[in-house]
C-alpha positions in Angstrom: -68.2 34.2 -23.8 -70.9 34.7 -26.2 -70.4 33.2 -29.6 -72.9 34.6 -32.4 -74.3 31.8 -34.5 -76.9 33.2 -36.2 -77.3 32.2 -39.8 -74.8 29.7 -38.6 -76.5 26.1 -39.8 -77.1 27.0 -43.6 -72.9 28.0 -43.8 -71.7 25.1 -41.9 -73.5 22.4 -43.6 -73.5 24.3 -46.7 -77.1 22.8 -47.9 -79.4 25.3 -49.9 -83.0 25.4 -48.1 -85.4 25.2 -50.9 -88.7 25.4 -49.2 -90.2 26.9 -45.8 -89.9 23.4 -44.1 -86.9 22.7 -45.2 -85.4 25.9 -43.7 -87.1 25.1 -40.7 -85.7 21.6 -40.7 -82.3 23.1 -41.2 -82.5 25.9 -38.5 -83.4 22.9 -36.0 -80.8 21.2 -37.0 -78.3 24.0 -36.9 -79.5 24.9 -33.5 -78.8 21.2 -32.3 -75.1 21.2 -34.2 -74.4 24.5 -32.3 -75.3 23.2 -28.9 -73.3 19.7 -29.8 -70.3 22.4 -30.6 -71.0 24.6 -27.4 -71.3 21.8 -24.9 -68.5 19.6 -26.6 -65.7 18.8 -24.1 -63.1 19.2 -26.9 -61.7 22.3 -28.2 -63.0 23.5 -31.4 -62.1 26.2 -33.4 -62.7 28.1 -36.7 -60.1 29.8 -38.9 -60.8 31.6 -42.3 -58.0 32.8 -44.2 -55.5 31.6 -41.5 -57.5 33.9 -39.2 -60.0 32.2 -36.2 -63.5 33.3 -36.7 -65.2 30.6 -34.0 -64.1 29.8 -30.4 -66.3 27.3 -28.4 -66.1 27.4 -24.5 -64.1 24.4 -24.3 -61.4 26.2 -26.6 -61.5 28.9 -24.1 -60.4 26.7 -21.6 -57.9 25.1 -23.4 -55.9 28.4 -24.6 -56.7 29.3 -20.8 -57.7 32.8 -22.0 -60.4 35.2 -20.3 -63.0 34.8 -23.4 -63.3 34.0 -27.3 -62.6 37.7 -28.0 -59.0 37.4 -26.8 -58.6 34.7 -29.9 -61.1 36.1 -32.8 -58.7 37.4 -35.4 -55.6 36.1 -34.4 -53.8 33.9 -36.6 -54.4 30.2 -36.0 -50.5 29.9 -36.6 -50.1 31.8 -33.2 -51.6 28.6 -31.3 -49.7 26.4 -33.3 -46.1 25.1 -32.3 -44.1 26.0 -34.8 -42.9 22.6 -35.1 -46.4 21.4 -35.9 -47.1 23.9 -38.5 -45.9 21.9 -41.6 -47.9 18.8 -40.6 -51.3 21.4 -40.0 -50.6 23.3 -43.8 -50.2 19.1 -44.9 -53.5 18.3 -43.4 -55.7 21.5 -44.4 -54.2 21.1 -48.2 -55.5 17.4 -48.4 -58.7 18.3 -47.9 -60.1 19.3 -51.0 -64.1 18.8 -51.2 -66.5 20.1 -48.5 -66.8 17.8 -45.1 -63.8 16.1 -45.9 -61.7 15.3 -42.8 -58.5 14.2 -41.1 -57.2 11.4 -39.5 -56.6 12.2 -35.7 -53.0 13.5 -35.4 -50.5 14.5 -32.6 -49.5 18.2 -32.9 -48.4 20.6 -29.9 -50.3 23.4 -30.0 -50.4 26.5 -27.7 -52.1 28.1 -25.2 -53.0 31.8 -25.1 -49.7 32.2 -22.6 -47.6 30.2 -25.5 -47.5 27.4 -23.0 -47.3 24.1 -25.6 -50.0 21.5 -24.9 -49.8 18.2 -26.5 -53.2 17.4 -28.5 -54.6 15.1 -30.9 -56.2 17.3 -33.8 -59.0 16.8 -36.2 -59.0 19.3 -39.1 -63.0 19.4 -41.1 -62.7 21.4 -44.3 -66.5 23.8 -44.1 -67.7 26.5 -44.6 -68.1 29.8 -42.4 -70.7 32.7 -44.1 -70.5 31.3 -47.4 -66.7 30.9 -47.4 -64.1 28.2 -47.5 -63.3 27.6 -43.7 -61.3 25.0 -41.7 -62.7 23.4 -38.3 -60.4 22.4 -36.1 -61.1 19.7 -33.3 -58.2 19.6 -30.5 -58.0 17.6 -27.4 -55.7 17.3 -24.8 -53.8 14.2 -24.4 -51.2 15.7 -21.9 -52.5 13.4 -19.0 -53.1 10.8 -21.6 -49.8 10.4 -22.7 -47.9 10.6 -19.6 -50.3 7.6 -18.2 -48.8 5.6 -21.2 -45.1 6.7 -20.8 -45.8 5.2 -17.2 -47.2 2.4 -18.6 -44.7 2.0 -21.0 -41.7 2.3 -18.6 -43.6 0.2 -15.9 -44.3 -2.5 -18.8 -40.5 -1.9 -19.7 -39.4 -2.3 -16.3 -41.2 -5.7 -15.5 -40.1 -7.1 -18.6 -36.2 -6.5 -17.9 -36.3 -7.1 -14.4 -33.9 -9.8 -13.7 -36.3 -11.1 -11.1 -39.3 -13.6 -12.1 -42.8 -11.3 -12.5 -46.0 -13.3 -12.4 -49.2 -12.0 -12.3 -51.7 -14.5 -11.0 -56.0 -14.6 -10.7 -57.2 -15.4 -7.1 -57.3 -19.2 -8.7 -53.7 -19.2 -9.5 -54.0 -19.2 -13.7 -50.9 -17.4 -14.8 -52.3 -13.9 -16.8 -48.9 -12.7 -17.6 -45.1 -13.9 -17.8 -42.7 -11.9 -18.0 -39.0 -12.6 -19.8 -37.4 -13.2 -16.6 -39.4 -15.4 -16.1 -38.9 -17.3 -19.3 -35.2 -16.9 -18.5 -35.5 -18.8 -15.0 -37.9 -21.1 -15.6 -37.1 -22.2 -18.7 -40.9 -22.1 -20.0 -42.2 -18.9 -22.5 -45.0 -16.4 -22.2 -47.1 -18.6 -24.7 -46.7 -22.2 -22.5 -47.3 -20.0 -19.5 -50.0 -17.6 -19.4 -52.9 -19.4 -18.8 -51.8 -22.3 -17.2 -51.6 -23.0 -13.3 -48.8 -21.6 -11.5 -47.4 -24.4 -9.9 -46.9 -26.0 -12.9 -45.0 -23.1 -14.5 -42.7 -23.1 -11.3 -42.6 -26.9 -10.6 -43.4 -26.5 -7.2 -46.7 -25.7 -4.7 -47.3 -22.0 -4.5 -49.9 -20.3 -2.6 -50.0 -16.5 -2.8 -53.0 -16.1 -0.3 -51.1 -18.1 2.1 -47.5 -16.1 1.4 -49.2 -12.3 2.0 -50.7 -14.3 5.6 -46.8 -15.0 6.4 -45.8 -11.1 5.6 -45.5 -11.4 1.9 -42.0 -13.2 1.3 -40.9 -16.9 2.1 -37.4 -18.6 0.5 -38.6 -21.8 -1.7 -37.4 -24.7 -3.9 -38.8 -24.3 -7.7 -37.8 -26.5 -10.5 -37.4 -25.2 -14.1 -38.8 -26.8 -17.3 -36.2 -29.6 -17.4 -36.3 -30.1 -13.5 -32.9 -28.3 -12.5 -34.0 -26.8 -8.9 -34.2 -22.9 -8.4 -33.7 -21.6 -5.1 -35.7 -18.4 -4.9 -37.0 -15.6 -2.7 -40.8 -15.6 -3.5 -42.3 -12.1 -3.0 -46.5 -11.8 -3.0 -48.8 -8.6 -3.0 -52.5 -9.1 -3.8 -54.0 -7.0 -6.4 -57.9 -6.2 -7.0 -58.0 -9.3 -9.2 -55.7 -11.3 -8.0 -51.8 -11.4 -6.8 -48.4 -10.6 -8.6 -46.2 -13.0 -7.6 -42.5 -11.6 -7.7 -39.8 -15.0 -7.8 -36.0 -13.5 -7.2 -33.3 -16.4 -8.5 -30.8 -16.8 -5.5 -29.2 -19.9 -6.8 -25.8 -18.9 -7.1 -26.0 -16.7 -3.8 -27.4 -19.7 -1.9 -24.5 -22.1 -3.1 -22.0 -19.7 -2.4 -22.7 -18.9 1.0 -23.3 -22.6 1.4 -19.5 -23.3 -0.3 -18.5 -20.6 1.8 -20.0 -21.9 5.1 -18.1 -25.4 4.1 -14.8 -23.7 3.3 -15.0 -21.9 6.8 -16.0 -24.7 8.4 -12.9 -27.0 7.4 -10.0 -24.3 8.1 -7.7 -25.1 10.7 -8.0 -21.0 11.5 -10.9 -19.8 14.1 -13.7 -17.2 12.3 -15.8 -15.4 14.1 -18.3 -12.3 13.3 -18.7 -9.9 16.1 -21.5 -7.8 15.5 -22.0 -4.0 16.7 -23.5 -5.3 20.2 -20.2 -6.7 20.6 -21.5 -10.4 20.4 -20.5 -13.0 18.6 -22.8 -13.2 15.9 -21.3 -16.4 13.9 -17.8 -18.8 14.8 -16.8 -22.0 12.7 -16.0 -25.3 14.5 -12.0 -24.3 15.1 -12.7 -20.6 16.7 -15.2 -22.4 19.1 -12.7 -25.0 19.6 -9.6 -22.6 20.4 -12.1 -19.9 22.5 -13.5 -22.9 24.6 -17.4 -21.7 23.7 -20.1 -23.9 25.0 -22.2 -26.0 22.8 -25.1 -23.4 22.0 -22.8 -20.1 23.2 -22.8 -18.7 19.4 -24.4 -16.6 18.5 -24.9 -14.1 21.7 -21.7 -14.5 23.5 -20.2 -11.6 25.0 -16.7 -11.0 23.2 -16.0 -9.7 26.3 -16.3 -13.2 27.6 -14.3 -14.9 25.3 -10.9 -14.7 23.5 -10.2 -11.2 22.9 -10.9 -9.3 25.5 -9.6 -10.5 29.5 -10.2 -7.1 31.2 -12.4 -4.4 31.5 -10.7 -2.1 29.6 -9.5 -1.8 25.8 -5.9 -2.8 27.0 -4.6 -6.2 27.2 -1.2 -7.4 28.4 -0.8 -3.4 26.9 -1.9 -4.0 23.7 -5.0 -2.3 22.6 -7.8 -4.9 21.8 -7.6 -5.5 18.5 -11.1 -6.5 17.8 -13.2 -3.3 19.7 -10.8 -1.4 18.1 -12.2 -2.5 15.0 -15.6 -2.2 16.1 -15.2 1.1 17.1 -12.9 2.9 14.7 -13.3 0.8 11.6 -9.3 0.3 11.9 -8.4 -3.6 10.5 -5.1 -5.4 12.2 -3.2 -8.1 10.7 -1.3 -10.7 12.7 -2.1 -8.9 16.1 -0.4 -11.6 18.6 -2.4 -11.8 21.8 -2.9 -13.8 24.6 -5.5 -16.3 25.5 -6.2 -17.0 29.1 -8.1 -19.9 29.4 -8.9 -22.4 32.3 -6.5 -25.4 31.1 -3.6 -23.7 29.4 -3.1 -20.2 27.7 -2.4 -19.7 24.3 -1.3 -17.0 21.8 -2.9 -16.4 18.6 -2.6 -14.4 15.5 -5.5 -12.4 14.9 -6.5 -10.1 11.8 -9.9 -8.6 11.6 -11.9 -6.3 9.1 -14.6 -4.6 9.2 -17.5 -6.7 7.2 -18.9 -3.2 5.9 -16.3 -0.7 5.7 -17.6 2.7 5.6 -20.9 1.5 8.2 -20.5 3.4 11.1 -22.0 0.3 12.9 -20.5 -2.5 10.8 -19.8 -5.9 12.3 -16.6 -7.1 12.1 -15.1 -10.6 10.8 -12.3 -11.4 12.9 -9.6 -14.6 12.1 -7.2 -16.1 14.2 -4.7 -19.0 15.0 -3.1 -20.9 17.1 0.7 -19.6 17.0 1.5 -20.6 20.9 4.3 -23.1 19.2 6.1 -20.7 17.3 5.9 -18.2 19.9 7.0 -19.8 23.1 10.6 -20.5 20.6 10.9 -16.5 19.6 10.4 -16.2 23.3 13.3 -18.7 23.9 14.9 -17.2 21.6 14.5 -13.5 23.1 15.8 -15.1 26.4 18.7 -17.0 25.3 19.6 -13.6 23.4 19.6 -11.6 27.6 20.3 -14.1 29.1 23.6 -16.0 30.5 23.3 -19.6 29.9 25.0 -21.0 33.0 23.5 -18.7 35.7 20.4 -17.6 34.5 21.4 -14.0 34.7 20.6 -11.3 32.4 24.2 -11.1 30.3 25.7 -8.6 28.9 23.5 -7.7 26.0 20.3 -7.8 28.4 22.5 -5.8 31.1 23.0 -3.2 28.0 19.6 -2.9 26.7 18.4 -2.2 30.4 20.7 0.3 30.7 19.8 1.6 27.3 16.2 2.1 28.2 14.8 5.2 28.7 11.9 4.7 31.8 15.3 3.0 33.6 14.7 5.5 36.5 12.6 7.7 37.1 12.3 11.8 37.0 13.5 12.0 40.8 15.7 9.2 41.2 19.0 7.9 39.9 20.2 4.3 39.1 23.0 2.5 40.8 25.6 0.4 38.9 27.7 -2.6 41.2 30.0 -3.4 39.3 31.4 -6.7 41.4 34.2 -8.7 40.7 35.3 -12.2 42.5 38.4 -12.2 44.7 39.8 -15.7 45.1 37.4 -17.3 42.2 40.8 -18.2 40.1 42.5 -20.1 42.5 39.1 -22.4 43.2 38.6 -22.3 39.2 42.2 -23.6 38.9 42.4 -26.3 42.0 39.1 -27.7 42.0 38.2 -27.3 38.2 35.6 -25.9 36.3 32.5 -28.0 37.0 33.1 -26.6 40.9 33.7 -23.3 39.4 30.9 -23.1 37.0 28.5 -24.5 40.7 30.0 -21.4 42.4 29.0 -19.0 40.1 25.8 -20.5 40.2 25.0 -19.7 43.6 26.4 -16.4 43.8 24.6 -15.3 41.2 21.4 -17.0 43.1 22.6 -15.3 46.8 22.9 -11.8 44.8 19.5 -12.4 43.3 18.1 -13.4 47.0 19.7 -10.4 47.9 18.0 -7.2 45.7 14.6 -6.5 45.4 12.1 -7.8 42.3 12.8 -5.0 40.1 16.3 -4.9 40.3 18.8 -6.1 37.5 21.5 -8.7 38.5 23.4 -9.6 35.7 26.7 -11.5 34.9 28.8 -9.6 32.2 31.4 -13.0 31.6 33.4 -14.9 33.7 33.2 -13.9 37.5 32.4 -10.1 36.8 28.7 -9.7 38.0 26.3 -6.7 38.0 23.7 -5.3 39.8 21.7 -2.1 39.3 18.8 -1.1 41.1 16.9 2.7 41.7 17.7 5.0 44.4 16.3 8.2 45.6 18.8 11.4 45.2 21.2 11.3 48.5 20.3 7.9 49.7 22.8 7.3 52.4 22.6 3.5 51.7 24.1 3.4 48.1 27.5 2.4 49.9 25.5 0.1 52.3 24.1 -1.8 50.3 27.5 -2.3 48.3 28.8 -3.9 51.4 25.6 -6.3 52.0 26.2 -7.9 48.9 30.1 -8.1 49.3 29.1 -9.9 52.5 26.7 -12.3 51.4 28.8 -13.0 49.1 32.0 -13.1 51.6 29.9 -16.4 53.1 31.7 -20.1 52.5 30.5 -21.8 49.5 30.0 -25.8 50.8 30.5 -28.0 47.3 30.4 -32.2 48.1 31.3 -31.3 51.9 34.0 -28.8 51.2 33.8 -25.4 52.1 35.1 -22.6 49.8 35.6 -18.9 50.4 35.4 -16.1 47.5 35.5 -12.4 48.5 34.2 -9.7 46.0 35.1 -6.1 45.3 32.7 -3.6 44.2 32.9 -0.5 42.0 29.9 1.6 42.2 28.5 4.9 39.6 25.0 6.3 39.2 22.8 8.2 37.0 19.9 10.8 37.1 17.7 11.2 34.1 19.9 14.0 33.0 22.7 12.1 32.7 24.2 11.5 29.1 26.3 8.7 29.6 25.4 5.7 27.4 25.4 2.0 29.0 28.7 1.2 27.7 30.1 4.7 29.3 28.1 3.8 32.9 29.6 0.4 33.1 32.9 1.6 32.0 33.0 3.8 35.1 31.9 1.5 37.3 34.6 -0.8 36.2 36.5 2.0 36.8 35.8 1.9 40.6 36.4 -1.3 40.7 39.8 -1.2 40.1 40.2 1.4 42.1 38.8 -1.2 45.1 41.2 -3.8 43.7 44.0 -1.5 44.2 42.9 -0.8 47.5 43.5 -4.2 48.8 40.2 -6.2 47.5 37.5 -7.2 49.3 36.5 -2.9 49.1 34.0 -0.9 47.3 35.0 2.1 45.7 32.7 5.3 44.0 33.5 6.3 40.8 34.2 9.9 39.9 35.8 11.8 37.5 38.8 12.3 39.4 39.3 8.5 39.6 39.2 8.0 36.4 41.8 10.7 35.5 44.0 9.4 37.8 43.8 5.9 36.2 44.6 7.4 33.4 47.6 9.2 34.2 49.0 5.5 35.9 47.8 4.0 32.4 49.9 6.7 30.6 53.0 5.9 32.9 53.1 2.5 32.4 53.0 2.9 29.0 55.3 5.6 28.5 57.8 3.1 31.3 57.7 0.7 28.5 58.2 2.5 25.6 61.5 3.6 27.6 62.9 -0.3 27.6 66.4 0.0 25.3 69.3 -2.2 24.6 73.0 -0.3 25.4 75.5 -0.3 22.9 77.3 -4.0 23.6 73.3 -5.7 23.7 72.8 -5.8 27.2 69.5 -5.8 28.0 68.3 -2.5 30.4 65.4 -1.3 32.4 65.0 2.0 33.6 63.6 2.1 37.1 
């Protein structure tokens, strides 16, 4: 761009030259102003009647335009935001006399695209070919004002910080303080800055020394009026010295440390298992009740320990309650499970959570106690419920609920029912007592248990009427066999203080598939059915059950009642029986 500037020097100053020399003086002169306004860095322009006249190169670059000619003529209001215009026509009309000039102002101007540019302007009431003209001085303080926002925030952010922010020399004198650092220590800007830090912080700091250890060590200050601090003390080194960053972890410190206390006193084992599946942290009862080592924690295996006594996630068929939490995120409450240690083995109550739900890898704090007491007396109590008192024998509930259960045989075999009752048993009940009989039951029930195999049911439904059910493949020849095996262990004398006593026993007999819909009432019912039928038979038999049996006993039960009904007294009150 070439700006014509001839004749320039006498406008723009506006002095008359009144001799040869002086004209000379004044061309020099206007020749050296027009190079100081050509070369300036800062945008300067020229408007006339609201129109621009003058363009120097920098101005160019600062509308970002291809030359001067794109601006010459315009309206200077077209590079002015329009939100800046009433402080520009304030400025120009303030300016009354020849060379007066502005204060620098803010104003967003704009480019030659209409792109807004912030800018600090200069406004220079002048001249321009004799006439009444305005210079305008702009520069661009874009850069410059977003390196003080920064400042600003960063200056913004130190001071509300809630952690200590110190900026040290390399000799340690305190150059700034911030009010965090007022608030934890006690002591203000003013007392600080200037001043050695360790006798700000009431304690020995050596930043040089802190970046050599990897920038952060925990320490002991003490504020103004010698309450200690416990903080994390941060270091980086600067050009002219260090920033020393003190966080206040007081209150976090004495927690964990009235937590660590609290943990340490219960009665309940803690633990922490961490993703590795080691034990991470226990408290004096968990490595008490897991039998740990002196040392063990951390880095025990959890598979080691108390939770986990196989190799897979199963235990006495419950799922492990703590991988289950490691692995899933799931949290248990009052999972009871066994402990198998080398002296005893004990049951426990554990709960366990997840220390950071939502962690994919999150350790997991896991509590437990000792309930072996209470549950070794629900597991009385369980057996005392199935259980016959005298005899040991499952009873008539726990005979039920087997019978009850679903998996009692499997998809290609059946159950058998014995239904047994003692022949004879009354008349030893009746001549030798009840102590003798009560003996005698005793060991029948102990010859039938000799007499089945383990998982086989022998039972004692009340007074001499015993049970036994065991499984049998479909068409086993020996159901009947086996019937009269136990009626002839039983058949052997019974010798009681020297004496020997005889009891037979008759046997009624039904089985079941997996299809079959009889209930456990309905299947002993039959077999009791049978039984009767061996009872009629003579004792000392076995019978089978089948539907024909028992419609049969029901027909004799309907005679006999129907015979009774038919009792009648004749017309002078003797007493009759039909026959």
């Amino acid at each position: 761009m070439e700006n014509d500037t001839s004749g320039v020097a006498p406008e723009i100053d506006g002095v008359a030259a009144t001799s040869s020399a002086d004209a000379n003086a004044l061309v020099a002169l206007a020749e050296r102003y027009r190079l100081l306004v050509e070369l300036s860095p800062d945008a300067i322009v020229v408007h006339e009647n609201g129109r621009v006249v003058y363009v120097n190169p920098a101005g160019v670059r600062y509308s970002r335009v291809a030359s001067a000619t794109d601006l010459i003529g315009r309206p200077i209001t077209d590079f002015v935001h329009p939100d800046s215009i009433p402080g520009m026509v304030e400025r120009i009309l303030a300016l009354t006399a020849e060379g007066d000039a502005s204060e620098p102002s803010e104003a967003v101007m704009l480019r030659g695209d209409g792109e807004p540019i912030e800018s600090e302007v200069v406004s220079v009431r002048t001249v321009w070919d004799g006439r009444p003209a305005f210079q305008v001085i702009m520069r661009d303080i874009t850069a410059q004002k977003a390196a003080d926002a920064a400042l600003r925030f960063q200056a913004a952010l130190v001071d509300h910080v809630s952690d200590a922010v110190i900026a040290v020399t390399t000799d340690g004198i305190v150059e700034t303080w911030n009010s965090s650092a007022e608030r934890i220590y006690g002591r203000t800007s003013e007392a600080a800055v200037g001043s050695r830090i360790e006798n700000c912080v009431g304690a020995a700091v050596d930043p040089k020394a802190i970046v050599a250890l990897g920038g952060t060590v925990d320490a002991v200050h003490h504020r103004r009026n010698g309450d200690t601090v416990d903080v994390r003390v941060s270091v980086a080194s600067t050009g002219s010295g260090f920033v020393v960053m003190c966080a206040d972890e007081t209150a976090g410190r004495r927690a964990d440390q009235r937590f660590h206390s609290v943990v340490s006193t219960l009665h309940e084992g803690v633990i922490v298992v961490g993703p590795d599946e080691t034990i991470e942290l226990a408290n004096p009862a968990a490595i008490r009740l897991l039998g740990l080592a002196d040392g063990a924690v951390p880095g025990a295996s959890i598979h080691d320990v108390a939770f986990h006594t196989t190799s897979s996630e199963r235990r006495d068929g419950v799922v492990d309650p703590v991988l289950l939490a490691l692995r899933t995120g799931r949290s248990c409450d009052g999972t009871v499970v066994r402990l198998r240690r080398s002296d005893s083995d004990l049951w426990l109550s554990v709960s366990c959570r997840a220390l950071d739900p939502g962690e994919p890898h999150s350790s997991v704090v896991v509590s437990f106690a000792d309930v072996t007491t209470q549950h070794t007396i629900a597991e009385r109590h369980r057996y005392d419920a199935t259980h016959d008192p005298l005899t040991g024998l499952a009873n008539r509930a726990g005979i039920i609920a087997y019978l009850d259960d679903p998996t009692r045989c499997a998809d290609d075999a059946r159950i058998v029912v014995n239904f047994i009752d003692l022949d004879n048993f009354k008349a030893i009940n009746d001549s030798r007592g009840h102590l003798v009989g009560d003996e005698v039951l005793c060991i029948v029930g102990q010859r039938l248990r000799s007499a089945v195999r383990n998982n086989d049911l022998v039972g004692r439904l009340g007074g001499d009427e015993f049970v036994v059910i065991s499984r049998s493949d479909p068409g086993d020849p020996s159901i009947r066999a086996q019937a009269d095996r136990l009626r002839t262990i039983l058949g052997q004398s019974i010798t009681i203080d020297g004496e020997d006593l005889h009891v037979d026993a008759s046997v009624g007999i039904t089985t079941a598939t997996t299809e079959d819909e009889r209930s456990s009432l309905d299947l002993l019912r039959d077999a009791d059915t049978a039984l009767y039928s061996a009872k009629s038979a003579g004792r000392a038999q076995h019978a089978m059950f089948s539907v024909e049996l028992r419609d049969d006993l029901h027909r004799r039960r309907r005679f006999d009642n129907d015979f009774r009904d038919n009792d009648f007294r004749d017309d002078d009150g003797d007493a009759r029986a039909a026959r």
